[in-house]
FIRO-214163 format. One record per atom (N, C-alpha, C, O, CB): x, z, y; residue in three letters. Coordinates in steps of 0.1 Angstrom, whole numbers, padded with zeros to 4 digits, always signed. Glycine has a CB too. Layout:
BEGIN
XZYAla...
This chain:
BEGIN
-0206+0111+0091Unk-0204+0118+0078Unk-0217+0117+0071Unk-0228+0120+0077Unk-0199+0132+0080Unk-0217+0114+0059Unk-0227+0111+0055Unk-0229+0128+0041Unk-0220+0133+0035Unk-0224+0094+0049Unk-0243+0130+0042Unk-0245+0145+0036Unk-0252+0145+0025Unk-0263+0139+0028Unk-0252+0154+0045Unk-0253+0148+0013Unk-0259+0145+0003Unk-0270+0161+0002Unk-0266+0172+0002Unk-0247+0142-0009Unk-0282+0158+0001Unk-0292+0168+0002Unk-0301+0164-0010Unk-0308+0154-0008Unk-0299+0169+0018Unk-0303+0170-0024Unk-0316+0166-0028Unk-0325+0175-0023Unk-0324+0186-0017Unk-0317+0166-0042Unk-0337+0167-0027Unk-0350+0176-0020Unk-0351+0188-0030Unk-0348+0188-0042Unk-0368+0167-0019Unk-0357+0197-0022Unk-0359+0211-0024Unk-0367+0211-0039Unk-0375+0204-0044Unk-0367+0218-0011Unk-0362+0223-0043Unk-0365+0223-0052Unk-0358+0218-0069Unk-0358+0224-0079Unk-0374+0219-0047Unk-0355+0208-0066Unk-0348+0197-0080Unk-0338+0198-0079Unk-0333+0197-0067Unk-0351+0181-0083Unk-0329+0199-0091Unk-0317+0200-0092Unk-0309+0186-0098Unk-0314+0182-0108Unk-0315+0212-0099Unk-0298+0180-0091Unk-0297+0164-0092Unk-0292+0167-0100Unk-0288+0179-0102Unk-0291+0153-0084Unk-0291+0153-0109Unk-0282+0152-0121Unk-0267+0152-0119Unk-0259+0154-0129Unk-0284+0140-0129Unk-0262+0151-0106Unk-0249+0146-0105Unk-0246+0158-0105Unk-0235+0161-0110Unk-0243+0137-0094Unk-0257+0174-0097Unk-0250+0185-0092Unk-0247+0192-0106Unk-0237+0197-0109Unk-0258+0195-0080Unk-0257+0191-0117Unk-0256+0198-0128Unk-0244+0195-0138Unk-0239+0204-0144Unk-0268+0197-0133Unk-0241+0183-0140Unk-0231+0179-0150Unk-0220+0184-0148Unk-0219+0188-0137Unk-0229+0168-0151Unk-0210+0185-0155Unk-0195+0185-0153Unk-0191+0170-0154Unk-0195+0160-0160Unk-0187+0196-0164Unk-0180+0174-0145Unk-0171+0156-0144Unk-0163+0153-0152Unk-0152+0159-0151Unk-0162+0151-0132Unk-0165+0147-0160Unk-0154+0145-0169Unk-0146+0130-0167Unk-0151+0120-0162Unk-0160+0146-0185Unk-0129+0131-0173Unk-0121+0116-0170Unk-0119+0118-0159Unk-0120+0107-0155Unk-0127+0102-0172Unk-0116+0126-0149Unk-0112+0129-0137Unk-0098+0120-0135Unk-0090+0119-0144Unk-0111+0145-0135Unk-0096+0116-0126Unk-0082+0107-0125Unk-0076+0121-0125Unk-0081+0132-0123Unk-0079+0094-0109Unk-0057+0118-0128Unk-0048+0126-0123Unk-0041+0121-0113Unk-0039+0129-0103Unk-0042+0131-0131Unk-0037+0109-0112Unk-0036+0100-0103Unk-0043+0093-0093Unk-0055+0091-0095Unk-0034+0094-0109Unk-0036+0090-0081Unk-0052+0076-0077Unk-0046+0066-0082Unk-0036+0067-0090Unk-0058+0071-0059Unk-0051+0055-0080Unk-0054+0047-0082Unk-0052+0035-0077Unk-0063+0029-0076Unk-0061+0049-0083Unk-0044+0029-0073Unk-0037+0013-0069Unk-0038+0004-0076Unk-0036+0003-0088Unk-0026+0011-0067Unk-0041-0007-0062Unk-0038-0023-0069Unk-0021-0026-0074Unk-0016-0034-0081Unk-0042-0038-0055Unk-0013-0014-0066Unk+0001-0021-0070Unk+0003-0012-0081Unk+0013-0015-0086Unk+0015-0020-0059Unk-0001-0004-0086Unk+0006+0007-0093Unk+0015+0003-0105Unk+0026+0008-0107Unk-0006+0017-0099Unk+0010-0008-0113Unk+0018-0015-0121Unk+0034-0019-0113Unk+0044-0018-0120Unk+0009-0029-0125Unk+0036-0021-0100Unk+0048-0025-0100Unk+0056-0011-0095Unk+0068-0010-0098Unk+0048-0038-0091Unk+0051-0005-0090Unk+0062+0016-0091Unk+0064+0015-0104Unk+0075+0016-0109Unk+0051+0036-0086Unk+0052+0015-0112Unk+0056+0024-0126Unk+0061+0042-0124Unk+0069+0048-0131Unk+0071+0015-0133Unk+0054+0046-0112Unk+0058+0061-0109Unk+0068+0065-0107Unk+0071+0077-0109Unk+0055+0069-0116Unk+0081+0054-0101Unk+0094+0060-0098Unk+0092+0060-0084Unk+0091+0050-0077Unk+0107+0052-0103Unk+0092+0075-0078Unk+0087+0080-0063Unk+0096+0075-0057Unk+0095+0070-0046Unk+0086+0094-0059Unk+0114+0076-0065Unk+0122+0084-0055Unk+0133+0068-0055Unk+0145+0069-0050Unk+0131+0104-0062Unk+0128+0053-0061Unk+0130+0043-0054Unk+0124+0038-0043Unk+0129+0029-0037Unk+0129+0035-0059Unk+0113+0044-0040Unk+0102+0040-0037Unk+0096+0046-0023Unk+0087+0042-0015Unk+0095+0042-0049Unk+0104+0056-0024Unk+0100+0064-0013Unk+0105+0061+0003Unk+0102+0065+0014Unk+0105+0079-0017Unk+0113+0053+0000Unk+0119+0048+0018Unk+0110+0041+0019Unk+0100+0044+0026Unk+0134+0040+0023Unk+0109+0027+0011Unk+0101+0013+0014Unk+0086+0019+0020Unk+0082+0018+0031Unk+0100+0003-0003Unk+0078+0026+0006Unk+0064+0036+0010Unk+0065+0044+0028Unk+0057+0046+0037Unk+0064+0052-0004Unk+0074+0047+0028Unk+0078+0058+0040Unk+0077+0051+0053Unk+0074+0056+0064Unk+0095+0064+0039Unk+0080+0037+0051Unk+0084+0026+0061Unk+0066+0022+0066Unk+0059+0026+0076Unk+0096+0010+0051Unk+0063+0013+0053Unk+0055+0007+0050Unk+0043+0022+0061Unk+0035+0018+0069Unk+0055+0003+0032Unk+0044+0031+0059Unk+0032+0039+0065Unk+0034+0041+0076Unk+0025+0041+0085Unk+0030+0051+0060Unk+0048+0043+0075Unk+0052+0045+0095Unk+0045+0029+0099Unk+0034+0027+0105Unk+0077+0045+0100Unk+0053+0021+0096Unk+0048+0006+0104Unk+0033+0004+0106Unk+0028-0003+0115Unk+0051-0008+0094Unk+0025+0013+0096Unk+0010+0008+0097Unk+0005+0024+0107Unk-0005+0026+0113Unk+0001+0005+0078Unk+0013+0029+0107Unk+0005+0043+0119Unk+0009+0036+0133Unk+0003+0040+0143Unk+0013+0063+0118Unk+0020+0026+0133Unk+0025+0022+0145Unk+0014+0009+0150Unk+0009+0007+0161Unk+0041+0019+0143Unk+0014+0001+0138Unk+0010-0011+0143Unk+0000-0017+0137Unk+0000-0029+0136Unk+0019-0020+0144Unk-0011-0008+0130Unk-0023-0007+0123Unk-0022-0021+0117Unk-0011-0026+0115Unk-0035-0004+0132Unk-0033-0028+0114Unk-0031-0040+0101Unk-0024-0049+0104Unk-0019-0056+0096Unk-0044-0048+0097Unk-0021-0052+0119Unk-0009-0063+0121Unk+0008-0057+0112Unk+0017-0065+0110Unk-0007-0066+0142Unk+0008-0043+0109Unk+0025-0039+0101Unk+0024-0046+0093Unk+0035-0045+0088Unk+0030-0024+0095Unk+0018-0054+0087Unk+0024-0063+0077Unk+0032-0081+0079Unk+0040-0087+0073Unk+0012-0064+0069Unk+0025-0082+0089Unk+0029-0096+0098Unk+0044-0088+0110Unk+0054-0094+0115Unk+0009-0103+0113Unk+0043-0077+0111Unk+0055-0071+0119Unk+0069-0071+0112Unk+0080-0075+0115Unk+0052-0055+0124Unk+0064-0063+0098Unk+0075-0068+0088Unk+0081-0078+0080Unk+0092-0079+0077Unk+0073-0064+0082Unk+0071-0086+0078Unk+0070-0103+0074Unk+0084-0108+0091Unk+0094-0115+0093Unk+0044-0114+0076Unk+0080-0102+0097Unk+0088-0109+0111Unk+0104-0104+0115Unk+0114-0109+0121Unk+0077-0104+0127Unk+0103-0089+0108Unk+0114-0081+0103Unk+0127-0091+0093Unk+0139-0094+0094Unk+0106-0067+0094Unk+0117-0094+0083Unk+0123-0097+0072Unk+0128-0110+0078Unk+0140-0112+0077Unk+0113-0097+0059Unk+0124-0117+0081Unk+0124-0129+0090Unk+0138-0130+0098Unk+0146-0139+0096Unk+0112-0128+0101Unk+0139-0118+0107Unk+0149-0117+0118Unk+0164-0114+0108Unk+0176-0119+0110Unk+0143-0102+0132Unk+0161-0106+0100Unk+0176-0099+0091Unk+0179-0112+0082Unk+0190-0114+0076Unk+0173-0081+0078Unk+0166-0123+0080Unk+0177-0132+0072Unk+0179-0143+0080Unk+0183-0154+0075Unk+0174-0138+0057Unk+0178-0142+0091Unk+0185-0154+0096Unk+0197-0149+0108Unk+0202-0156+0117Unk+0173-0166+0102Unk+0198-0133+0106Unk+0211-0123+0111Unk+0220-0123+0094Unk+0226-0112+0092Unk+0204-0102+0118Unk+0221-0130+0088Unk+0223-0129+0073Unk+0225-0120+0063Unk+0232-0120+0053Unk+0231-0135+0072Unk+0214-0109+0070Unk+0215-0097+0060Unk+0203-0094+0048Unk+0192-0088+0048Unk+0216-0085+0069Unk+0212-0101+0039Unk+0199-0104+0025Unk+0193-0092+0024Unk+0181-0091+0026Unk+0205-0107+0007Unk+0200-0080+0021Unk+0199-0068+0014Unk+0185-0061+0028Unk+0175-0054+0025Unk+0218-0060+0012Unk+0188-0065+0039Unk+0180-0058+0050Unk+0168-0067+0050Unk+0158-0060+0053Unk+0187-0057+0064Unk+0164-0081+0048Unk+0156-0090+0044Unk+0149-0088+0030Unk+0137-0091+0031Unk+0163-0101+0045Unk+0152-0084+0020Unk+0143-0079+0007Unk+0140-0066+0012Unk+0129-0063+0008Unk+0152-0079-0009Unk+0144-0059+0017Unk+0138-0043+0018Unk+0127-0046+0029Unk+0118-0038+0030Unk+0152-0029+0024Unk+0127-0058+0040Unk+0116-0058+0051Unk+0105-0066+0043Unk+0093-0065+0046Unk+0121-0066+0066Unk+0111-0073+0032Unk+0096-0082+0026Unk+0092-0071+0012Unk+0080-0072+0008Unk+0101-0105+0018Unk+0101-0062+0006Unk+0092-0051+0001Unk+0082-0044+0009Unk+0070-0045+0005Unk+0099-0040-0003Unk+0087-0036+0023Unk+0077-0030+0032Unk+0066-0043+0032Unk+0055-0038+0031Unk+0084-0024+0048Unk+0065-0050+0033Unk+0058-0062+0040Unk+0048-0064+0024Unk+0036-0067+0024Unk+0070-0078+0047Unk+0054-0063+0012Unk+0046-0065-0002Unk+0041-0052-0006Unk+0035-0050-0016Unk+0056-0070-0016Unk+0044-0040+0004Unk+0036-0027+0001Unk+0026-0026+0007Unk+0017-0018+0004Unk+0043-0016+0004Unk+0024-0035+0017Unk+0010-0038+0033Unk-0001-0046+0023Unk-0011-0043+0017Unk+0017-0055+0052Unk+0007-0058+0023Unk+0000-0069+0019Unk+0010-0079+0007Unk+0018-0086+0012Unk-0005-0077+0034Unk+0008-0078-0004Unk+0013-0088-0015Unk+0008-0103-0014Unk+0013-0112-0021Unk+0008-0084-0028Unk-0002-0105-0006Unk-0006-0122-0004Unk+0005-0127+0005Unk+0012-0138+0003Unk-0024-0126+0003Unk+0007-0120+0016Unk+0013-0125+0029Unk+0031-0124+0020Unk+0038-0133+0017Unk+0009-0112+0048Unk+0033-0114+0019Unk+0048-0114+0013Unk+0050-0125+0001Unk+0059-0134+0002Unk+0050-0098+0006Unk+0041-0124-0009Unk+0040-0137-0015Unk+0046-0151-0008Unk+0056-0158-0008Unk+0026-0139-0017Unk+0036-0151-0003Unk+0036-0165+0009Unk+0051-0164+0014Unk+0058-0174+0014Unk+0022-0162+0025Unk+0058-0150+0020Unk+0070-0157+0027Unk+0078-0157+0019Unk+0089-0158+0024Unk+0076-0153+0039Unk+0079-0156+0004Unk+0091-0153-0003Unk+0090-0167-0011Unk+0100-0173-0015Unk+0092-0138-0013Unk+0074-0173-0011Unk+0076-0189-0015Unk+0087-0199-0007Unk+0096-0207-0011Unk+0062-0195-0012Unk+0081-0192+0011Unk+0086-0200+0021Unk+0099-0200+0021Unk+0105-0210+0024Unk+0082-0198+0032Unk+0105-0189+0019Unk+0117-0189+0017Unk+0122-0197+0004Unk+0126-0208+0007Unk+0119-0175+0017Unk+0123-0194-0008Unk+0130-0200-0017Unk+0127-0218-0020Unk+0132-0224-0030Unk+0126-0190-0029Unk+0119-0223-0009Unk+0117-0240-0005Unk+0124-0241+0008Unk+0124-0251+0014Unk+0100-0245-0002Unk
């Protein structure tokens, strides 16, 4: 943990100011594609977090392998929802299999 101390005496510029432009939001690389609808969004997110508390940076290659297994059990609908979780991890790798797929 890192501790922020100025030396005695002086008062920092960061401690004195007020912050202004404060996000209300954070801040994502995907945020453009939610557009803040939670409550589509909230299984795929829900998934996507479970998979990565389970199987730390490889959940995205777990799901890519998900998505994998439901379309060639021929279930489209269970195959786009494993390469969403898999485009909520990582958008390069999901990219990549949704190329591989439609060649």
């Amino acid at each position: 943990m890192v501790r922020f101390a100025p030396r005695y005496g002086i008062v920092s510029p960061c401690l004195s100011r007020t912050i202004r432009g404060r996000h209300v939001r954070a801040v994502n690389d995907n945020c453009e594609d939610w557009c803040g609808i939670w409550a589509e969004e909230s299984e795929t997110l829900d998934t996507a977090l479970r998979m990565f508390a389970a199987h730390g940076f490889s959940a995205a290659s777990r799901a890519c392998d998900a998505a994998v297994i439901a379309d060639k059990g021929g279930d489209d609908e269970r195959s786009l929802f494993w390469l969403e979780v898999c485009r909520t991890l990582d958008r390069r790798l999901a990219n990549d299999f949704a190329r591989r797929m439609s060649s």
